[in-house]
Structures are given as structure tokens and as C-alpha cells.
N, C-alpha and C positions, 0 to 999 in steps of 0.2 A: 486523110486529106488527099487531095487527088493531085496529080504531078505539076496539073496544068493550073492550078489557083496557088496564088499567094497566101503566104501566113498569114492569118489578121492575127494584128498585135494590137490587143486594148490597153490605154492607156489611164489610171486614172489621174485625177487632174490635182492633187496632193492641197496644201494650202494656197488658196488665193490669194492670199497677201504675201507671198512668198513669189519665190523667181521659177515655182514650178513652169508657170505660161510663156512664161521665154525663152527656156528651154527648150522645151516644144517644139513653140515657134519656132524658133533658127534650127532646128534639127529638119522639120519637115519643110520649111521653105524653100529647101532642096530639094525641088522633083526628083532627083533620082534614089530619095531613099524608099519611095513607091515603087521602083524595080523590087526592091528586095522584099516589101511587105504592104498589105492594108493596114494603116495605120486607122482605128477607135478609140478617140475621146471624151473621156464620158464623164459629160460635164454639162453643159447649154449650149445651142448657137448664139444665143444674147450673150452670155460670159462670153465666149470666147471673140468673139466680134469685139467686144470692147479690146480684147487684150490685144487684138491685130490692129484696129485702131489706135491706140496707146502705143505702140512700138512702132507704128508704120511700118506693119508688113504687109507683103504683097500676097500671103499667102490664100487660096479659096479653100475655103471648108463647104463641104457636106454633112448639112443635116440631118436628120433622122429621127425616128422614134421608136422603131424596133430593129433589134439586130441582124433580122429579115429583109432590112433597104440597105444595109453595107453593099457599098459599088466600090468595084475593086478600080486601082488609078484616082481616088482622089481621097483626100482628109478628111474621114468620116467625123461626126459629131455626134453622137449620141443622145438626145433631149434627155437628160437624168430631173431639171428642174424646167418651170416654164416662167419663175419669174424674173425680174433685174433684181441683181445685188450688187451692195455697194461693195466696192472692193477700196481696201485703204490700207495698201502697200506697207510692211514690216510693221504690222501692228499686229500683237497678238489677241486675238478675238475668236471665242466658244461659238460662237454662232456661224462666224466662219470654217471656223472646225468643223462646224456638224454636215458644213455640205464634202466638206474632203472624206467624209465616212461616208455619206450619199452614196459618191461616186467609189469609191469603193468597193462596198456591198453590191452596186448595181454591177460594175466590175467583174468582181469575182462570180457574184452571179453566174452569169457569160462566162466565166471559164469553168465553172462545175460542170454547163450545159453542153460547154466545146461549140459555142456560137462564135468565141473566140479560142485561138489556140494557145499563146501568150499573151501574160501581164505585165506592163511595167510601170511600176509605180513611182511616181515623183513623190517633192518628200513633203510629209506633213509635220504638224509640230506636237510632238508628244500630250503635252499638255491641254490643246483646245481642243483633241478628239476623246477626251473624258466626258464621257453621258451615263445618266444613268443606265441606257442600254447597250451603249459600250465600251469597255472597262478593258481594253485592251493596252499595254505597253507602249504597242507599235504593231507594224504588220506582222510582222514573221509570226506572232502569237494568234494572231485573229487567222490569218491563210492558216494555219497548223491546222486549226479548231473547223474550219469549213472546209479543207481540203481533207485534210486526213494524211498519216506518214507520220514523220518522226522527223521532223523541221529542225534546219540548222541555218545559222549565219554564217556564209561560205562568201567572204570576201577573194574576187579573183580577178586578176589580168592572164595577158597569156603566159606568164615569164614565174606569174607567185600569186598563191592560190594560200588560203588561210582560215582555218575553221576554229570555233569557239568553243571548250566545252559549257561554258557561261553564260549569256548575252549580257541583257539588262539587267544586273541583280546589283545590289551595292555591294562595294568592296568587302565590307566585312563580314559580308552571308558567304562570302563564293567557298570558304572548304566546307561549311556544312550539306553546297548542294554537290559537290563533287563525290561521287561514292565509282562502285567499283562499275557499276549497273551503269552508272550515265558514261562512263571513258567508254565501255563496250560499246554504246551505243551510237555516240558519238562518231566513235573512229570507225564503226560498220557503216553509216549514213556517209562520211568522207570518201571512205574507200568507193563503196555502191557509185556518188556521185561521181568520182573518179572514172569511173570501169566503163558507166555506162551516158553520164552527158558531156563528157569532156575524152570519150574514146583511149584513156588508156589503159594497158593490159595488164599492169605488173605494179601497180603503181606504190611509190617508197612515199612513205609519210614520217614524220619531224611530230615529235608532242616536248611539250616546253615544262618545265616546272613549274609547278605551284608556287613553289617558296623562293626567294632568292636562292644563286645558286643548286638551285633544285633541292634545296633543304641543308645541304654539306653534309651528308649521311645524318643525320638528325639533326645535328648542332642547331637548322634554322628552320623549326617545323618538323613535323615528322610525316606530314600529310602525303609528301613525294614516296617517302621510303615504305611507310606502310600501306597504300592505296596505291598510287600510281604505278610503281614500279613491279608490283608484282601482278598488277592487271596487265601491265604490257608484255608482262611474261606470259601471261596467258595467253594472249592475243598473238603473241611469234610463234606461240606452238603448232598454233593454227597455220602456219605458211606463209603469214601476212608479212611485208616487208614494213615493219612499225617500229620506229629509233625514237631513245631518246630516254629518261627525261634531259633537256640539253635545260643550262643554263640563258635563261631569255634575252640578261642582259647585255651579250656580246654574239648569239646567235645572227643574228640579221646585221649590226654592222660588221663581221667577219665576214660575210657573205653565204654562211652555209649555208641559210634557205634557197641557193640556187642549186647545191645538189638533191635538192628533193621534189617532187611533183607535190605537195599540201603539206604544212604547217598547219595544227593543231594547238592552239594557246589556253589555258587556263580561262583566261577572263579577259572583257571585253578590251580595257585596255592594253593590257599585255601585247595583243595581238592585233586592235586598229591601229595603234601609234605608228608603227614601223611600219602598218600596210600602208596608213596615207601618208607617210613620208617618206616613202618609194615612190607612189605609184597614184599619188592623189591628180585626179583630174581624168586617169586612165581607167581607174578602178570601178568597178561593179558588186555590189549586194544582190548576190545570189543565195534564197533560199534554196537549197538542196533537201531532199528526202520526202519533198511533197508530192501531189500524184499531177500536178501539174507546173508548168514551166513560170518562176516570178524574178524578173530581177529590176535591180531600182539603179541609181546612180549612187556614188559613194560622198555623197553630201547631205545636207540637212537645207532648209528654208534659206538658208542666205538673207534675212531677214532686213539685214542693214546694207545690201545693195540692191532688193525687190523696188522693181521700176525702173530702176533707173537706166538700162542697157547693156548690162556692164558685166550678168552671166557669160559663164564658160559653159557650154551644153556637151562637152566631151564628152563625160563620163555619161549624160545621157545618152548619146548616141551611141557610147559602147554598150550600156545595156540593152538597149535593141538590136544591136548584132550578137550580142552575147543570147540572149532569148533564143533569136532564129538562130542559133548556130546547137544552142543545146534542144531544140526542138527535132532538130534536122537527126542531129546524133542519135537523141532517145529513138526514134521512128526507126534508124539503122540498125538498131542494138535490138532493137526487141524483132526486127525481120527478120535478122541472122540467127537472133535465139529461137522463133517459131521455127526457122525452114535450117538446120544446121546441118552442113555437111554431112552426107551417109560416107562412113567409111567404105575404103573402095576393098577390093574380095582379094586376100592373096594369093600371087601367084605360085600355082606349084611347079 
């Protein structure tokens, strides 16, 4: 990227009967978040028109049809579809689904190509992007599969930062996928992400128990005592600063996780609860480990306030600073790694 052009940041446009579009809106309605980036939407000028209409916003968009007419200083739009859709706010609907994978796919697309340089994605609804051609969870699995890396859910603000060895799996699967192979890999993806999009050098990481209590030396599970704990042995031998297993259900309201740069949780819930109950509205869904920059807001469709006004666009807007800020990073980390200091010749 050259010094003198802006990030373009694509955005896809997540479910349409959800509060993804007003988000947006009120994030970009503010000309000065165009200082910091080109913002692409890829989605329709008709869609989106309505949705400015609908809210009464003052916002102008730029159209488009290829990623070749992005004009840097205004709200691109990307044409992904050419026809009108109905749009019919908190209703769950397949067919509306299918355009939030559209724009996705056309999306990511653009970041494989580096037409764009960051993702951020608003939220879609689990269930109405099931097609027969895409059978994906949610994003983090589908970006994994097109990008390539070894993809994590790295919930983070500036202050506490939170990685899963589990994501979506149901409760009762998470110790058969926990082996010794996924912690290693796991807390290499954390660290990496640490070192290198978030600039720190040394960084101390927090892993939580499986079991209540981290099992009470077996009494609750054995999963901590014979898997976790001797993996994290291995993993200190190596120099790594990696604590822990702690017990999960007094960690965070003690406060520990503020002595640490990344907390590490078993499973999904272990480790979202306490992050949006700190940090909900600030928070950020950043995929780490991938070979390109994704991060979302730390919500879902909001289903039962889409239309009406009444979104909080915070967390999106941090994932747009959070993006360009890990873009900026990676781009430092890998020029200081090309050009590294020659050590300099002793004197005799």
C-alpha cells in the first residue's frame, strides 16, 4: 500500500433485516471516518438507498461495479446484486440469508485479491446462511477455508483480549475436541497474534480450565490434569510466558485478567460471557491467524430492534479502527522483520 492512499476497508453488509445497515450508516455519516479509511460496501446502490431513506440519512454513497472505480473520500458501494429486495426488518428469512453470503463471498473475494485490504463484517444470522453451497457455522470457518492460517476467535478491546480454544461446538462435544495438538496451536495463533498485530513483545497469556475449578486435581474431570496442564508444560519450556490452568469462575471477577495481555478460555461461553460483560458495546471479533485482516462487532442481528433507530454502532466503529490499526501493525512487523537491524562491529 502506498503511504499516500487510504486503507479501503470492505465491508459486507451482514443480514438485511437486521440492524447491520444502521450501523453503517451512523458510523459513516460522519465524514471524518473517511480521514482514516475508504470505506466498500458490498451490497446494492438500490439496497442501500432504501436503508438511507428508511433512517433519514444524509449520507452520499458511491456506486460502483468493480473494485477498479473505488474513489477514495467517499462511501463506496459496490453493485454485488442489480435487483430491489424486500427488506422486512427482524424477520428471519433464507432468501435474505442468501444475499448476506453474496456479499460476503464477493467480499472476501476483494480481500484474497488485495483490491481491498480489510474486512469487516456485520452480523449475519447463523441459520438463514445455510444453503446447500454454504454450510458454513459463521464467518471465522468459511474466512479460515478461503483465506488460509489457522483461524481463531480473538475477542478484544484495548484493556482485555480473549481467545477460544472452542468456538461453536455444543457444550457436550468441547473435551473430545480439546487434545494436546489444538492448546499448542491455539496459544501459538494467540501469541503470533499478540507479537505481531497488536505490537507486543513479551506477551503473558492466562488459559482457564476445562472443568470447574480446573478439575480439583481430578475430583472434577481429569481433562485439565491430564491434557491441559501438561501441554502447558510444554509450552513454558519453550520460553513462552503461558499461566494457568486458573479457575474461570472467579478469574475475571477478581480482576486477574488485567495482569495479563490475552486470556485463553476452553469454550465459547466460558470466555464470551465475561468479555461482553465487561466490555460489550466496546468489543471486537477479531479473527486472528488468517493471512488477511477480519474483524466484526461483538453483537449479532439485533433482530428485535432492526428499523427502528435504536442501534448502538460502537462496537462497529471500533472494529474499523481495530482493522486499520492491525493492518498498520502487521505492515510494521513484517518491514522490521524484512530490513532487521545489522548488528553494529565491536570495538576493540
Amino acid at each position: 500500500m502506498k503511504k499516500d492512499t487510504k486503507i479501503k476497508l470492505g465491508i459486507s453488509i451482514g443480514d438485511l433485516n437486521g440492524i447491520g445497515s444502521e450501523i453503517i450508516i451512523n458510523t459513516f455519516e460522519d465524514n471524518r471516518m473517511l480521514e482514516f479509511c475508504t470505506p466498500v460496501i458490498f451490497a446494492s446502490i438500490k439496497t442501500m438507498s432504501f436503508f438511507k431513506k428508511h433512517y433519514g440519512s444524509s449520507i452520499n454513497f458511491h456506486g460502483i461495479n468493480h473494485t477498479d472505480q473505488i474513489v477514495e473520500g467517499k462511501v463506496n458501494v459496490l453493485n454485488v446484486w442489480k435487483e430491489n429486495v424486500t427488506i422486512n426488518f427482524g424477520e428471519e428469512d433464507v432468501n435474505i440469508g442468501a444475499y448476506s453470503v453474496k456479499s460476503l463471498e464477493k467480499a472476501t473475494e476483494a480481500l484474497k485479491s488485495e483490491t481491498i485490504d480489510v474486512l469487516v463484517t456485520a452480523p449475519i444470522h447463523k441459520h438463514n446462511i445455510q444453503s446447500e453451497n454454504f454450510k458454513f457455522p459463521g464467518h471465522t470457518n468459511y474466512l479460515a477455508e478461503q483465506l488460509g492460517g489457522k483461524s481463531l476467535m480473538f475477542m478484544v478491546t484495548e484493556n482485555l483480549k480473549v481467545g477460544l480454544l472452542t468456538d461453536h461446538v455444543p457444550v457436550k462435544d468441547v473435551p473430545q475436541h480439546i487434545t494436546k495438538e489444538l492448546i499448542k496451536e491455539k496459544i501459538e495463533t494467540v501469541y503470533n497474534s499478540l507479537v505481531k498485530d497488536f505490537r507486543i513483545n513479551k506477551p503473558t497469556i492466562a488459559v482457564l480450565g476445562i472443568n470447574p475449578h480446573a478439575g480439583d486435581n481430578g475430583v472434577i474431570g481429569n481433562e485439565d490434569e491430564n491434557i491441559l496442564k501438561p501441554t502447558l508444560e510444554q509450552i513454558r519450556e519453550k520460553k513462552k510466558l503461558v499461566y494457568g490452568p486458573y479457575s474461570a469462575d472467579s478469574f475475571f471477577g477478581s480482576g486477574n485478567y488485567k495482569n495479563f495481555d490475552a486470556v485463553i478460555a476452553a469454550y465459547h461461553d466460558q470466555g464470551l460471557i465475561p468479555f461482553k460483560t465487561i466490555a460489550f458495546g466496546s468489543g471486537v471479533n477479531y479473527t486472528a491467524g488468517l493471512s488477511r485482516v477480519r474483524t466484526s462487532p461483538d453483537h449479532g442481528t439485533a433482530f428485535e430492534i432492526a428499523g427502528k433507530g435504536e442501534a448502538d454502532n460502537s462496537s462497529f466503529k471500533e472494529a474499523v479502527f481495530t482493522a486499520i490499526q492491525i493492518f498498520k501493525n502487521r505492515n510494521e512487523y513484517e518491514s522490521i522483520s524484512k530490513n532487521p537491524l545489522k548488528p553494529r562491529p565491536k570495538k576493540i
